[in-house]
C-alpha positions in Angstrom: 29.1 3.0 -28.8 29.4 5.3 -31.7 29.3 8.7 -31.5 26.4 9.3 -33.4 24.5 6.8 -31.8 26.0 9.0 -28.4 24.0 12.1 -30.3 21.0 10.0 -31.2 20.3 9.5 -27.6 20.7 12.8 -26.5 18.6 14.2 -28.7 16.3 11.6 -27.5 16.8 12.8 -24.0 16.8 16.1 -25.1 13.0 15.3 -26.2 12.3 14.2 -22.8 13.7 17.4 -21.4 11.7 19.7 -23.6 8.3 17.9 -23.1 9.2 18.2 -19.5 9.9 21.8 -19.2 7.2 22.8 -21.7 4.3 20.7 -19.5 5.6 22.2 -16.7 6.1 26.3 -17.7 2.8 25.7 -19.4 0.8 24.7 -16.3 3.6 27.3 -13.9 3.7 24.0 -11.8 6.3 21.4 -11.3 9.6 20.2 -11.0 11.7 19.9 -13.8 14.9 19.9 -12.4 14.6 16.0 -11.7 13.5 15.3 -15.5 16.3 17.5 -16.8 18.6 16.1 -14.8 17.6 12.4 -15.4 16.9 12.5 -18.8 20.2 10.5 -20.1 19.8 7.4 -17.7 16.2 7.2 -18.7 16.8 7.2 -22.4 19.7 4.7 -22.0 17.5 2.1 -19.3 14.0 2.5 -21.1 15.9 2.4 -25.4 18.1 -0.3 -24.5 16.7 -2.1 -21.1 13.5 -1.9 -19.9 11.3 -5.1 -21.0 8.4 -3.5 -21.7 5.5 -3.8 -24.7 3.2 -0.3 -24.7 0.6 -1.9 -26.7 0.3 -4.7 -23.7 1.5 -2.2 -21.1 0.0 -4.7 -18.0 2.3 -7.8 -19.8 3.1 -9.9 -16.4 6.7 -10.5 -17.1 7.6 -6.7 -17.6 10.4 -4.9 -16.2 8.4 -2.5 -13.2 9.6 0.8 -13.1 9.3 2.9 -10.2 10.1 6.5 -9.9 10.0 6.8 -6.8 10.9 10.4 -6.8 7.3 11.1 -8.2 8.1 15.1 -8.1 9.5 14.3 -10.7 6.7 12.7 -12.8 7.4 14.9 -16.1 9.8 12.7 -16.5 7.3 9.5 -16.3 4.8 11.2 -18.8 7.6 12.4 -21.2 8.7 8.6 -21.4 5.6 7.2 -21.8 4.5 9.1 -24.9 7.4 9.1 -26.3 7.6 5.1 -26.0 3.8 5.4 -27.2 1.7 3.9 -25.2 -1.7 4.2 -26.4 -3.9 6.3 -23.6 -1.4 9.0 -23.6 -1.4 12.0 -25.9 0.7 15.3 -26.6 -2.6 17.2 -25.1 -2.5 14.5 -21.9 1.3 16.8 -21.6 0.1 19.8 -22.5 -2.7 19.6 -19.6 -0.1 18.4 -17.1 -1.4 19.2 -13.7 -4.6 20.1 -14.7 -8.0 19.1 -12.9 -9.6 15.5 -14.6 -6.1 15.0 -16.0 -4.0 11.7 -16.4 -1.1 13.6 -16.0 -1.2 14.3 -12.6 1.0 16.1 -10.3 2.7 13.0 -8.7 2.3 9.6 -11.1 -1.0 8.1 -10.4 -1.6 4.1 -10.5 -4.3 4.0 -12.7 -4.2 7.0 -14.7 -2.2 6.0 -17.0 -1.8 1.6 -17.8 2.1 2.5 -18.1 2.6 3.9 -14.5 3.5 0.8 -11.9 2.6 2.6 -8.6 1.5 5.8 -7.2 4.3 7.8 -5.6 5.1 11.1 -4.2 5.6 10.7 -0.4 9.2 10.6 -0.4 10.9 6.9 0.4 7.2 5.1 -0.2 8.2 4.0 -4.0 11.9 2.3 -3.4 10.6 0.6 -0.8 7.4 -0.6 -2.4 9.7 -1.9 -5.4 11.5 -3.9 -2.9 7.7 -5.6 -2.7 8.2 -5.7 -6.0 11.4 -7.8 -6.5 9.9 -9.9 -4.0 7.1 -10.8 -5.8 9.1 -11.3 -8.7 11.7 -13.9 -6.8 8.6 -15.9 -5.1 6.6 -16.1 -8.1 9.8 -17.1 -10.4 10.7 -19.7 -7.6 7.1 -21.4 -8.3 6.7 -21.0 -12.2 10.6 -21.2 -13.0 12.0 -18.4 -15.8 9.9 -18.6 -18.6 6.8 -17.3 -16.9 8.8 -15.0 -14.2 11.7 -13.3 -14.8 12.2 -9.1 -15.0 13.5 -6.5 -13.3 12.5 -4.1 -11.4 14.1 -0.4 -11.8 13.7 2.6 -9.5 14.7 5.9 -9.8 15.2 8.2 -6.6 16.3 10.9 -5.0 18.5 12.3 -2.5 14.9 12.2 -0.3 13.9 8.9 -1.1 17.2 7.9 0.7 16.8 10.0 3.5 13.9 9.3 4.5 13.9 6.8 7.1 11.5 4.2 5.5 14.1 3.7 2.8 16.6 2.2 5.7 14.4 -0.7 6.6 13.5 -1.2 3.0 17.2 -1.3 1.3 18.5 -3.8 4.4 15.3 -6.3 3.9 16.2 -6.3 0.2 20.1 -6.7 0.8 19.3 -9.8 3.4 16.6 -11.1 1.0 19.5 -10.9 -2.0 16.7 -9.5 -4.2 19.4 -9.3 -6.9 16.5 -7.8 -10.0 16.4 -4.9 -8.2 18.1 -2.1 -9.0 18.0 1.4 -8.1 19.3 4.3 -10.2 20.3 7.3 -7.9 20.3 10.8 -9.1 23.0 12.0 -7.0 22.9 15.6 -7.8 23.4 17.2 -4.4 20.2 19.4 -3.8 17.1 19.1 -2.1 14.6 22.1 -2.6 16.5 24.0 0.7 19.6 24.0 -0.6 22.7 21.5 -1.0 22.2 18.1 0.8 25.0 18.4 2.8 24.1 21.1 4.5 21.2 18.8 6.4 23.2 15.3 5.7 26.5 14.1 5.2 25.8 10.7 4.8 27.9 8.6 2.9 25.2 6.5 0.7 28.1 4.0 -1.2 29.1 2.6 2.3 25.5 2.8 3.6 24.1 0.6 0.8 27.3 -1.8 0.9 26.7 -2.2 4.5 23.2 -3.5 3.9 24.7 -6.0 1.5 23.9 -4.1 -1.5 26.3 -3.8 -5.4 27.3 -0.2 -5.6 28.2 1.6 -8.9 29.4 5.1 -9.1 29.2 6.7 -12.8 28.9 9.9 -14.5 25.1 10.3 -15.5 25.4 12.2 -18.4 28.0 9.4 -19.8 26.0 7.2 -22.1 28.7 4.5 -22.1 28.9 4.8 -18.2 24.7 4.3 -17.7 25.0 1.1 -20.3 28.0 -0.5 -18.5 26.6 -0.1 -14.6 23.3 -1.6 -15.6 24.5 -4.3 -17.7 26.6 -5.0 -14.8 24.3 -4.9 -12.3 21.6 -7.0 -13.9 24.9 -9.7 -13.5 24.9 -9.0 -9.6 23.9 -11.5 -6.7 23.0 -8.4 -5.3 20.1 -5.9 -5.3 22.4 -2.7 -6.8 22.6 1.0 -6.8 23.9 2.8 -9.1 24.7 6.6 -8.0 24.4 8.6 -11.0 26.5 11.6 -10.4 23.8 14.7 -12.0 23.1 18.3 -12.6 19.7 19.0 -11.5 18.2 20.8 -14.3 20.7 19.8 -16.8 20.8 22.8 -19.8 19.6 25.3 -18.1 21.6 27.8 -18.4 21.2 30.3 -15.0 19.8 27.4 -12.8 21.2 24.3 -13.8 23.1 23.0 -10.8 20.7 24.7 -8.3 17.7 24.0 -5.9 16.0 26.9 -8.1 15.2 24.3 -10.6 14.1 21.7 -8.3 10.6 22.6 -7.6 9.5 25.8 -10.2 9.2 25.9 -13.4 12.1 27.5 -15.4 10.7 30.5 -16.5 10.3 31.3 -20.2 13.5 33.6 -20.2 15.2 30.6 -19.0 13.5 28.1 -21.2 14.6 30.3 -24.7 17.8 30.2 -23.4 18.1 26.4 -22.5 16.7 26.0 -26.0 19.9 27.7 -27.5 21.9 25.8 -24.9 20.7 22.8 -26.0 20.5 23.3 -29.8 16.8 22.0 -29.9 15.2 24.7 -32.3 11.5 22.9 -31.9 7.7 25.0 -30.7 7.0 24.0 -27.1 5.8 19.7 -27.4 7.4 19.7 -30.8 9.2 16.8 -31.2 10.8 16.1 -34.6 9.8 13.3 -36.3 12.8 11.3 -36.8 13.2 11.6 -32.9 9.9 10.6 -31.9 10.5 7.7 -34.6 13.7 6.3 -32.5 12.0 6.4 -29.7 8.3 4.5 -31.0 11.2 1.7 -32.2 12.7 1.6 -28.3 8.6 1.3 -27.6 8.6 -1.7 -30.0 11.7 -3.3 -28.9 10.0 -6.4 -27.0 6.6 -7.1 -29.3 8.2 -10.1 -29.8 9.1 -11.3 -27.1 6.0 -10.7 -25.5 4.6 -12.4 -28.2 6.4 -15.9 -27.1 5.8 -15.5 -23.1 2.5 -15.1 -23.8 2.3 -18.3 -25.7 4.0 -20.1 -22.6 1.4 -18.5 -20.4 -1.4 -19.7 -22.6 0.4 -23.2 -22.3 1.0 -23.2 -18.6 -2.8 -22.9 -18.3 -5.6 -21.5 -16.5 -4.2 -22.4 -13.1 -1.2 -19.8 -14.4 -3.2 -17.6 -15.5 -5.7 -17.5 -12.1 -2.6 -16.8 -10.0 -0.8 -13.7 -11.9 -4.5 -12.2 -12.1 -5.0 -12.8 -8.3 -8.5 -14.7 -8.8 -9.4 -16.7 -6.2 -9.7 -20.5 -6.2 -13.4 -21.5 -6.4 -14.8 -22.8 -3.2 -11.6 -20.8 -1.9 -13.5 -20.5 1.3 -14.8 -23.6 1.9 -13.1 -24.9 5.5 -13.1 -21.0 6.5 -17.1 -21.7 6.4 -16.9 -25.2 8.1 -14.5 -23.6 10.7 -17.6 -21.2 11.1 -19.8 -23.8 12.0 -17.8 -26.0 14.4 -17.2 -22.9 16.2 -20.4 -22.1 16.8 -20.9 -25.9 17.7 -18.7 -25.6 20.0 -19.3 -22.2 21.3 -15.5 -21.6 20.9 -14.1 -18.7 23.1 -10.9 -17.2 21.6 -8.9 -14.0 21.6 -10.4 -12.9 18.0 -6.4 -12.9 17.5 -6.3 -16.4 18.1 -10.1 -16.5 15.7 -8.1 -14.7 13.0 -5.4 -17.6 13.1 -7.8 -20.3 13.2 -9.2 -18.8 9.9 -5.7 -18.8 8.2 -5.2 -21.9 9.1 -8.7 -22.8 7.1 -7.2 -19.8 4.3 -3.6 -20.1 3.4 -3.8 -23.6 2.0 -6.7 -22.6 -0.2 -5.1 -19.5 -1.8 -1.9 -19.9 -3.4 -0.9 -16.3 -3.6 -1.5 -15.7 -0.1 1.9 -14.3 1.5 2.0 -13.9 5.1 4.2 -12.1 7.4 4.6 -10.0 10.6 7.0 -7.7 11.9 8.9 -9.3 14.0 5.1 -10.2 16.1 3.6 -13.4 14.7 4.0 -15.0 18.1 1.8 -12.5 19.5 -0.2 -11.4 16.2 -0.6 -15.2 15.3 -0.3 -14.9 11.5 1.9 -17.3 10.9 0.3 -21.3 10.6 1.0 -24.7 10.3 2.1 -25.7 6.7 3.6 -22.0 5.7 7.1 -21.5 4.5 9.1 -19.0 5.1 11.1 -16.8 1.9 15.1 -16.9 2.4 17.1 -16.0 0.3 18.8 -19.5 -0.2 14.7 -20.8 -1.1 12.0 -17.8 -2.3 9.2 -20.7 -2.9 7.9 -20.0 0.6 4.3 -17.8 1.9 5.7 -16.1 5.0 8.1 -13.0 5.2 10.0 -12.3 8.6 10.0 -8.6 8.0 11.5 -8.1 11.3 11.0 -5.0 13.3 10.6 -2.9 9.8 6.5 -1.8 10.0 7.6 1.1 8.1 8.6 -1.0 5.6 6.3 -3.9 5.6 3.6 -2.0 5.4 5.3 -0.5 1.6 6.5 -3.9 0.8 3.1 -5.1 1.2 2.1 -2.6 -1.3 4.7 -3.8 -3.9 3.5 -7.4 -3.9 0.1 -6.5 -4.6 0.9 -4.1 -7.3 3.0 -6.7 -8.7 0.6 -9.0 -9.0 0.6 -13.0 -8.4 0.5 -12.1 -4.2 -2.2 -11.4 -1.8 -0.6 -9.8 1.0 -1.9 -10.0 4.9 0.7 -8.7 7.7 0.7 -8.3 11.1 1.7 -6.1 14.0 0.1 -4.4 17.1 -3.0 -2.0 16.4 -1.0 0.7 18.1 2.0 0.1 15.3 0.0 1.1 12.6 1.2 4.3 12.7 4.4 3.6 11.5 2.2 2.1 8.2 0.0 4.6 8.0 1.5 6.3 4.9 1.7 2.9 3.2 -1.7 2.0 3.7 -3.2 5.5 2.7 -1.2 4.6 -0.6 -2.9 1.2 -0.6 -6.0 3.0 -0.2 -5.5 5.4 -2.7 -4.1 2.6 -5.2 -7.2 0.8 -4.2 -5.0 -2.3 -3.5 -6.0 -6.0 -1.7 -3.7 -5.8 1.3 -5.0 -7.2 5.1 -3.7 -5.7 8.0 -4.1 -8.1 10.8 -3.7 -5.3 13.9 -3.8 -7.1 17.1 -3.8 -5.7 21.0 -6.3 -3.6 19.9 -7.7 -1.3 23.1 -6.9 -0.9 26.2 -7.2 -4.6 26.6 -3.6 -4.9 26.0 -3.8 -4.3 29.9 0.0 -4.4 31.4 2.3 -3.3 28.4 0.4 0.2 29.0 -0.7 3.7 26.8 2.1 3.2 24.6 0.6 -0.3 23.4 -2.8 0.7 23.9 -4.5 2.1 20.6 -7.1 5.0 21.6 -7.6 6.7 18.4 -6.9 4.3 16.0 -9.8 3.2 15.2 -11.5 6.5 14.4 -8.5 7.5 12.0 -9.3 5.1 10.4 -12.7 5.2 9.9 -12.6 8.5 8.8 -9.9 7.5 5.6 -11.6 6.8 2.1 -11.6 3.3 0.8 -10.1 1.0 3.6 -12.1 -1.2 5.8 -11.8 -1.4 9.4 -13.3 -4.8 11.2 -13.3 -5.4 14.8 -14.9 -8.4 15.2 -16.8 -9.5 17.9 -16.3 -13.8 17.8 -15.0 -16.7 15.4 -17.5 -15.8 13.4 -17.2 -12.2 12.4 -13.5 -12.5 12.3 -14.1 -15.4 9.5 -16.8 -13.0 7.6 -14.2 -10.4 8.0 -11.6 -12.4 6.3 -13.8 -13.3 3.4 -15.0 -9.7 2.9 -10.9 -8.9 2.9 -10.1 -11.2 0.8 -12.9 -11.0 -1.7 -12.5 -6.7 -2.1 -10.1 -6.3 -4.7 -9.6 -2.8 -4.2 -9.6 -1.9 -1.1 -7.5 -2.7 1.8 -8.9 -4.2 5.1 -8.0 -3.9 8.8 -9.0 -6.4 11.4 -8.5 -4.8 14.7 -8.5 -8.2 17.0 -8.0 -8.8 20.5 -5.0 -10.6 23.0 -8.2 -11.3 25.6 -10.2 -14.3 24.8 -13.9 -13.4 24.0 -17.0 -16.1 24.1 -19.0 -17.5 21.1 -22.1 -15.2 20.2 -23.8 -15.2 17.2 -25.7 -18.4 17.1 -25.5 -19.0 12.9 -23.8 -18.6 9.9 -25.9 -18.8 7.4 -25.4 -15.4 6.1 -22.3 -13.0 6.2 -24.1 -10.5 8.5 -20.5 -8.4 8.7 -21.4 -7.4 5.1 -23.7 -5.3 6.5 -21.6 -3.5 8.7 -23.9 -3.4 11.4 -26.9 -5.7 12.4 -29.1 -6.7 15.4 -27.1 -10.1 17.9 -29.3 -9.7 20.4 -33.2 -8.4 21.3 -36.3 -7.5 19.5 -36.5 -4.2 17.1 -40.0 -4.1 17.5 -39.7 -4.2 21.5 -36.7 -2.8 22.2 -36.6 0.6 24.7 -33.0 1.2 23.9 -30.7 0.6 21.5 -26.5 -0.8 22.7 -24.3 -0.2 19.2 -20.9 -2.3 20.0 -17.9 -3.5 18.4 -15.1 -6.1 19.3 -14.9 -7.2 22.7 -17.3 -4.8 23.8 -20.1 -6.5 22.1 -20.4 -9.3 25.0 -20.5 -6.5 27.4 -23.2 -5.1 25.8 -24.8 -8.5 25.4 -24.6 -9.3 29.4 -25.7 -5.6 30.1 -29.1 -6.5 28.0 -29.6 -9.8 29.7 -29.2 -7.6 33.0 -31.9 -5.1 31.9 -34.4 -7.7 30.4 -34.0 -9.4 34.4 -34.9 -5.7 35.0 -37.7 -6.1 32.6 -35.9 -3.2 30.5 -36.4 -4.7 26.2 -33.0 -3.6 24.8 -31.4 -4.7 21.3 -27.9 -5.4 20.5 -26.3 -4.1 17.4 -22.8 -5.4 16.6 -20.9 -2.6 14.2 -18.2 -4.7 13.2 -17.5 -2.0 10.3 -18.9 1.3 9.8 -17.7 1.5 6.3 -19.7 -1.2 5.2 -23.0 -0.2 7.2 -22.7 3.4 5.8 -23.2 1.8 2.7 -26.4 0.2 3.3 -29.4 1.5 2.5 -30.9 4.5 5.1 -33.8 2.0 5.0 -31.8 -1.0 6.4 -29.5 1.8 8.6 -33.2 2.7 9.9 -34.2 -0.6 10.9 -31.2 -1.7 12.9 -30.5 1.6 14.9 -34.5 1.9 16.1 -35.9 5.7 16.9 -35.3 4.7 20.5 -32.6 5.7 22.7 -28.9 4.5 21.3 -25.4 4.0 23.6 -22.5 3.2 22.0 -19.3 0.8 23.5 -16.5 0.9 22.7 -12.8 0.7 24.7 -10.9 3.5 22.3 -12.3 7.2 21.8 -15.3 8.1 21.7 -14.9 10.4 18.2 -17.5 9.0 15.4 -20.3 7.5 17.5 -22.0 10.6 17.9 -23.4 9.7 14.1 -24.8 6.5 14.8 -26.2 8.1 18.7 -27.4 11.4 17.9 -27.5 14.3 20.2 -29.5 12.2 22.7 -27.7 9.2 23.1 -24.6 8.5 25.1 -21.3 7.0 24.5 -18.9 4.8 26.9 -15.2 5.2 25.9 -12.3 6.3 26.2 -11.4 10.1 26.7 -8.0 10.0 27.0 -4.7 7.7 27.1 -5.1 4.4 28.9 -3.0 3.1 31.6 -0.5 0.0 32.9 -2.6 -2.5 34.4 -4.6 -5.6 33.8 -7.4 -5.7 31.8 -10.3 -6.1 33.8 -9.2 -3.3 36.0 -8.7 -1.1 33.0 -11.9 -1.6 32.2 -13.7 -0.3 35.7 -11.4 2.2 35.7 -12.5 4.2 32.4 -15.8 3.0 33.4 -16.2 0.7 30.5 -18.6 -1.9 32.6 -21.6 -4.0 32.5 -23.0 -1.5 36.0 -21.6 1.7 33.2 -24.2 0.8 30.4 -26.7 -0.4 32.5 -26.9 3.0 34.1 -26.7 4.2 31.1 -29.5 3.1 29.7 -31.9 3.6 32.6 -30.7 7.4 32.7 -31.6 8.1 29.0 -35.0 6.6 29.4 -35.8 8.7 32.5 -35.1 11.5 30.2 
C-alpha cells in the first residue's frame, strides 16, 4: 500500500470523523468519541471489504454489519451516506437525533434499508450477529456458495464485551466454528467512568482464545495493519477478533484519549481545534468532492457482482426465492389443522407443552426455515421432534440448535437469524427464564421481528421445583410490552391456533406460555381460529348468562367445571377463554362488548392478579396470585392460593348477592 493511497483513506476517514462530530455538536447530543476513534478500520473494512450494493442495500448475500456499540451510531450514518445509499441525505446528518428522524440516537432497523439490526443495549448486537453467522452457515449448507456466502462484521466496545450476554454468545460461536464472523474491537481503554481497568482487568486475547476463537492484535490507526488482520481472518476456521488498539476521539486535541469524548459532544472550541489538528479546512457536513467521489466508488464496488448472484437466484427459482424472503409454503398448515381435528375426536388431554409438540411435529416438516432449539430444556420444553437435525459444526444443514444453558444468548441469537433472513426461529425454555431474554425480545419487539418463544412451566403449576420456577408476574410484563403476543392456551386446539397466528405475524414476536400439567380437550370445533380473537365465549349462553368467568391456560377448565357446578345450582354463567389480550384489545369494542356481557365478570388466573381489573371493572373479582408461590405439588398449590373450583364458585354467588 502506497502512501498516497495511506492519505486517500484518511482523508476518507477523516470525512467520517467530521460528519460525526458536526451531527453530533449540532444536535449537543452524542458520542463521538467511538466514530473518531473507529474511523480508520471502517474506511479500510467498508472501501475494501464489505460486500455490499447501496442501490440493493437488502441484497441477500451481503456482508451484515453490526455495530454493536450503537452509541456510537454517527459512525453508521457517516458511512452510509458517504457509501450513498439512497434514503439517506446530508440533512438526514444534520437532524441527527432529532424527533421523526432516521438518524436516530442508537441505529434503528428500519430507519434506514442500510442498518442490519437495532442496537444500543450494550452486548445485544455481537451476540445477535452470532445469529447472524448462523444463519449464514445453515443456509449456505442447503443452497451451497453461490447463493450463500458473506460475512458478517461487528464492531464493539469495551461494553459489549463486558457485558455478560457477550460470554455465552462468543463460546456458542467458538463451539459452532462460525468462521464468517468476525468482530473488530475498539480497544481503546475507556468506558464513560473512566479507564476500563479501573472496573476490569480482564484479559480479552486469552478470553476469546479460550472459547476457541482467532485473535489478532493490531494498531487501528495502521491502514496496512486493518487490511492484513481481516484478510487474514476471513482465511480462519475460526470466528475471529481483531483488537484494534484506539484513541477514543482520535484528533481531538484536549480530549482525545479520554472518557470526556466518549459520551458529549466535543465542544466547538474543541472541534476548531481538531479541524487544524486534522488539516480538514471544510464548513461543518462539507465534504469535498473528490472525497465524497472515492467513497461513492467504495459504494459501487460490488454492482456487479450483485448483478451475477442475482441471476443465480433468479435461476435457482421460486422455491429460493420463498425461503430467503421467509414466505411460507402454501397449505403450510395443513396437518397442524388435521392435528386439530383428531384431537378434538379424540378429546386428547395433554400438557399444552406436550400440545405445542404435537403441533411441531405437524409444523417443522412443512416450513423449511423453521430452526428450533432450547436452552439446554427440550426434554422438558418438548421443542425438539422427530425428523429434526441438529447444527454442528462438522454438518450446519440441520433445524435444531442446542444452545445450551445460554437464554441470554438464545434469546439474541434468535434475533440474528430472523434479521438475517432465510430462518424462522422458535426456542424454548421455562416461563420463569424469560427474564434472562427479556432484553432480546424487547429488541425483537421493537425490530418487529417473527421469533416464537415456547415458555413452558408456566404458573405455579410447576408444583415441586418451587417460587424460583414458578412465573408470577410474567405474564402481566408481558402483556403490558408493545408489539409481542402472549398465548396461554387452554387445549390442543388453541395451542395449534396459537402457533398459526405465530407463525403467520411477520412482525411481531409471539409467546406461548404452556403448561408441564396435562389439561383435557375443550373446545368442541375448529372451524374457525377463535384465538384470533383474543378472547371469546367456550362455554354458556351470552343472552342468559348471570356472570361472566374470563380464563386463560389451565385455568379455563376450572372455570369450565365451576359453571357446570353453578348451572346444577341453576346459576347461567358463560365462559370466556382470553388466550391473548393483545389480540382481543384489538377487536372491535363492539365484539369486546358482546363477549364480556354487562353482568358480573371474575377473572382466573394462577399468576398475579395485575391487568384483569380492565376486563372486570371495579365490581368484579379476581382469583390469583398475590405473591410468590411455594414447593409443593400442584393440586395442593392450587387450594392453597385459593385458586379452586369451591374459590370461583363463591365467588360468583357473592357478587350476585351484591
Amino acid at each position: 500500500m502506497t502512501f498516497l493511497q495511506n492519505n486517500k483513506l484518511s482523508e476518507m476517514a477523516n470525512a467520517i470523523r467530521f460528519l460525526s462530530a458536526d451531527a453530533i455538536e449540532k444536535s449537543k447530543s452524542g458520542h463521538p468519541g467511538m466514530p473518531l476513534g473507529m474511523a480508520d478500520v471502517a474506511t479500510v473494512l467498508f472501501t475494501k471489504f464489505m460486500k455490499i450494493n447501496p442501490s440493493e442495500p437488502r441484497w441477500f448475500d451481503r456482508d451484515r454489519f453490526v455495530l454493536s456499540a450503537g452509541h456510537g451510531s454517527m459512525l453508521m450514518y457517516s458511512l452510509l451516506y458517504l457509501l450513498g445509499y439512497k434514503d439517506i441525505n446530508i440533512d438526514d446528518l444534520r437532524n441527527f437525533r432529532q424527533l421523526g428522524a432516521k438518524t436516530a440516537g442508537h441505529p434503528e432497523y428500519g430507519h434506514l434499508a442500510g442498518i442490519d439490526m437495532t442496537t444500543g443495549p450494550l452486548g445485544q448486537g455481537i451476540s445477535s450477529a452470532v445469529g447472524m453467522a448462523l444463519a449464514e452457515r445453515i443456509i449456505n449448507a442447503k443452497f451451497g456458495d453461490d447463493l450463500c456466502a458473506h460475512y458478517t462484521y461487528v464492531i464493539n466496545g469495551d461494553g459489549c464485551l463486558m457485558e455478560g450476554i457477550s460470554e455465552e454468545a462468543i463460546s456458542l460461536a467458538g463451539h459452532l466454528r462460525l468462521n464468517k464472523l468476525i468482530v473488530l474491537w475498539d480497544n481503546n481503554n475507556i468506558t464513560i467512568d473512566g479507564t476500563v481497568d479501573k472496573a476490569n482487568s480482564t484479559d480479552q486475547i486469552k478470553r476469546f482464545q479460550a472459547v476457541g476463537w482467532n485473535t489478532i492484535e493490531i494498531d487501528g490507526h495502521n491502514y496496512e495493519q486493518i487490511e492484513k488482520a481481516i484478510a487474514q481472518a476471513q482465511k480462519s476456521d475460526k470466528p475471529t477478533l481483531i483488537a484494534c488498539k484506539t484513541k477514543i476521539g482520535f484528533g481531538a486535541p484536549t480530549k482525545c484519549g479520554t472518557s470526556k469524548c466518549h459520551g458529549s459532544p466535543l465542544g466547538a472550541e474543541e472541534l476548531a481545534a481538531m479541524r487544524q489538528n486534522l488539516n480538514w479546512n471544510y464548513e461543518p457536513f462539507e465534504v469535498p468532492e473528490d472525497i465524497l467521489n472515492a467513497w461513492r466508488e467504495a459504494g459501487k464496488r460490488n454492482e456487479e457482482a450483485y448483478k451475477a448472484w442475482d441471476k443465480k437466484a433468479q435461476a435457482a427459482g421460486k422455491e429460493f426465492l420463498d425461503y430467503i424472503n421467509d414466505r411460507l409454503p402454501k397449505n403450510w398448515d395443513k396437518d397442524l389443522n388435521e392435528l386439530k381435528k383428531k384431537s378434538i375426536a379424540e378429546g386428547t388431554k395433554v400438557a399444552t407443552r406436550k400440545a405445542s409438540q404435537l403441533c411441531l411435529q405437524a409444523i417443522v416438516p412443512n416450513i423449511p426455515q423453521i430452526v428450533g432449539g432450547s436452552a439446554d430444556l427440550a426434554a422438558s420444553n418438548l421443542t425438539f421432534v422427530d425428523g429434526m437435525k441438529t447444527v454442528t459444526r462438522e454438518d450446519y444443514n440441520g433445524n435444531n440448535i442446542m444452545y445450551g444453558i445460554r437464554e441470554h444468548a438464545m434469546g439474541a441469537i434468535m434475533n440474528g437469524l430472523a434479521l438475517h433472513g432465510g430462518a424462522i426461529p422458535y426456542g424454548g425454555t421455562f416461563f420463569v427464564f424469560s427474564d434472562y431474554m427479556r432484553p432480546a425480545m424487547r429488541l425483537a419487539a421493537l425490530m418487529g421481528l417473527r421469533v416464537v418463544y415456547v415458555l413452558t412451566h408456566d404458573s405455579i403449576g410447576v408444583g415441586e421445583d418451587g417460587p424460583t420456577h414458578q412465573p408470577i408476574e410474567h405474564l402481566a410484563s408481558y402483556r403490558c410490552m408493545p408489539n409481542i403476543l402472549t398465548f396461554r392456551p387452554c387445549d390442543v386446539v388453541e395451542t395449534a391456533e396459537a402457533w398459526q397466528l405465530a407463525l403467520e405475524e411477520e412482525h411481531t414476536p409471539s409467546i406461548l406460555a404452556l403448561t408441564r400439567q396435562g389439561l383435557p380437550m375443550l373446545r368442541d370445533s375448529a372451524e374457525l381460529n377463535m384465538t384470533a380473537r383474543g378472547g371469546y365465549i367456550i362455554r354458556g349462553d351470552k343472552k342468559k348468562r348471570q356472570a361472566t368467568l374470563i380464563a386463560t391456560g389451565s385455568e379455563v377448565s376450572l372455570a369450565v367445571a365451576a359453571r357446570d357446578k353453578l348451572k346444577e345450582e341453576g346459576i347461567e354463567v358463560a365462559v370466556v377463554s382470553m388466550p391473548c389480550t393483545e389480540l382481543f384489545d384489538k377487536q372491535t369494542i363492539d365484539y369486546q362488548e358482546e363477549i364480556l356481557g354487562t353482568a358480573p365478570r371474575i377473572a382466573i388466573e394462577a399468576a398475579s392478579k395485575f391487568g384483569w381489573e380492565k376486563y372486570v371493572g371495579l365490581h368484579g373479582d379476581i382469583i390469583g396470585m398475590d405473591g410468590f408461590g411455594a414447593s409443593g405439588p400442584a393440586e395442593q398449590l392450587y387450594d392453597y392460593f385459593g385458586i379452586t373450583l369451591e374459590e370461583v364458585v363463591d365467588s360468583v354467588k357473592n357478587l350476585l348477592k351484591k
